[in-house]
C-alpha positions in Angstrom: -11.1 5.1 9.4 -12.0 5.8 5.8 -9.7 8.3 4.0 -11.0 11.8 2.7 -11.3 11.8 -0.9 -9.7 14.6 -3.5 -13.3 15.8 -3.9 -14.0 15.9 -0.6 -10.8 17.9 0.6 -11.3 20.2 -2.2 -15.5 20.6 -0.8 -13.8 20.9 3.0 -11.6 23.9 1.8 -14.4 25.6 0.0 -16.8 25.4 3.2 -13.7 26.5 5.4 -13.4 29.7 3.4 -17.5 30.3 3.5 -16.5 29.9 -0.5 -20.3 29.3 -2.6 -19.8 26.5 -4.9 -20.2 28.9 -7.8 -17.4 31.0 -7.3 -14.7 27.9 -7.2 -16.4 26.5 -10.1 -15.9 29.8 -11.9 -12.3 29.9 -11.2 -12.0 26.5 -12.2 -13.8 27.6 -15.5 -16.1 24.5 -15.6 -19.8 24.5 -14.4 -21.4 24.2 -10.7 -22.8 20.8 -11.7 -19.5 19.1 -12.5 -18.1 20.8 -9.2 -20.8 19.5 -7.3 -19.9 15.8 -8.7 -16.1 16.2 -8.0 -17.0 17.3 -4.7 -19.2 14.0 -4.1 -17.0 11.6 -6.0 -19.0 10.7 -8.9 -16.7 12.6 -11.1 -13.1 12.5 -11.5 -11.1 16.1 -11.0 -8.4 16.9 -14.2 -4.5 17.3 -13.5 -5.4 21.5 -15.0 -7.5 21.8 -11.5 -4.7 21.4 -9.3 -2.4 24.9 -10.1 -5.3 26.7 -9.9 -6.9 25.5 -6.6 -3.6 25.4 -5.0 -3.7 29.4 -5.7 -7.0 29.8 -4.5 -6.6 27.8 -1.5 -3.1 28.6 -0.8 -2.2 25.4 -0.8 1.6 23.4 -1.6 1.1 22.7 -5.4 3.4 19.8 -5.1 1.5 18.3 -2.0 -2.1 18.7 -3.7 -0.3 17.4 -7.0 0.5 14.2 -5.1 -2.5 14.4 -3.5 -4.8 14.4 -6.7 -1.6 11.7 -8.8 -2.3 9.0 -5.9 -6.2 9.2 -5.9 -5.7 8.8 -9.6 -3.7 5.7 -9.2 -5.9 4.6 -7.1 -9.2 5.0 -8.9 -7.3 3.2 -11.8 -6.1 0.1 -9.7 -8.8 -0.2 -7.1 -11.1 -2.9 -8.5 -7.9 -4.7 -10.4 -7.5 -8.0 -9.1 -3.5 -7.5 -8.9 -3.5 -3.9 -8.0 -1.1 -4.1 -5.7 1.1 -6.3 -7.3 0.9 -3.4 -10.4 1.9 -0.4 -7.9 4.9 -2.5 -6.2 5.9 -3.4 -10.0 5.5 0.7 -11.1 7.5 2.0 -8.1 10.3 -0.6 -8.8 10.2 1.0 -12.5 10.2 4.2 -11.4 12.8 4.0 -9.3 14.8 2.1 -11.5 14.2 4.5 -14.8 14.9 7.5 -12.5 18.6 9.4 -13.2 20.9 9.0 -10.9 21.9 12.2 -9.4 25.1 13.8 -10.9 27.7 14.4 -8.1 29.2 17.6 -7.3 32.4 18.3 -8.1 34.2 20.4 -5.3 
């Protein structure tokens, strides 16, 4: 089973809501032509989309935000020979660069 892609989630909720391409596209202040390419994957969505379709959608920001970060990652690592080897080695420096949580004194 092939996942849905950003582009096509984004093009799922639009047809959900009976929403004309035009109208989405104005609220994301960029023209029907670019949406349309989003939509079918020949065009890559920018981090300033996601606040503003997670208001019209009524969506989690923070799920959509993930959503859009790990297509992102992907698009960057997909055709790398080591790809994976890169994620494993990010996620070990982002967990090891991450602050430890301060305890709380009671």
């Amino acid at each position: 089973m092939e996942k849905e892609t950003f582009g096509e989630y984004i093009r799922r909720l639009r047809e959900a809501q009976d929403m004309p391409l035009r109208r989405l596209a104005a609220l994301l202040d960029i023209d029907q032509s670019t949406l349309s390419k989003i939509e079918t994957n020949q065009r890559q969505p920018t981090r300033d989309m996601v606040p503003v379709l997670a208001k019209v959608f009524k969506l989690d920001e923070k799920e959509l935000s993930v959503k859009f970060l790990a297509e992102r990652i992907l698009y960057y690592v997909q055709d790398e020979e080591n790809g994976l080897e890169a994620l494993k080695l990010a996620e070990e420096s982002i967990a090891y660069k991450k602050p430890a949580k301060k305890k709380s004194r009671s």
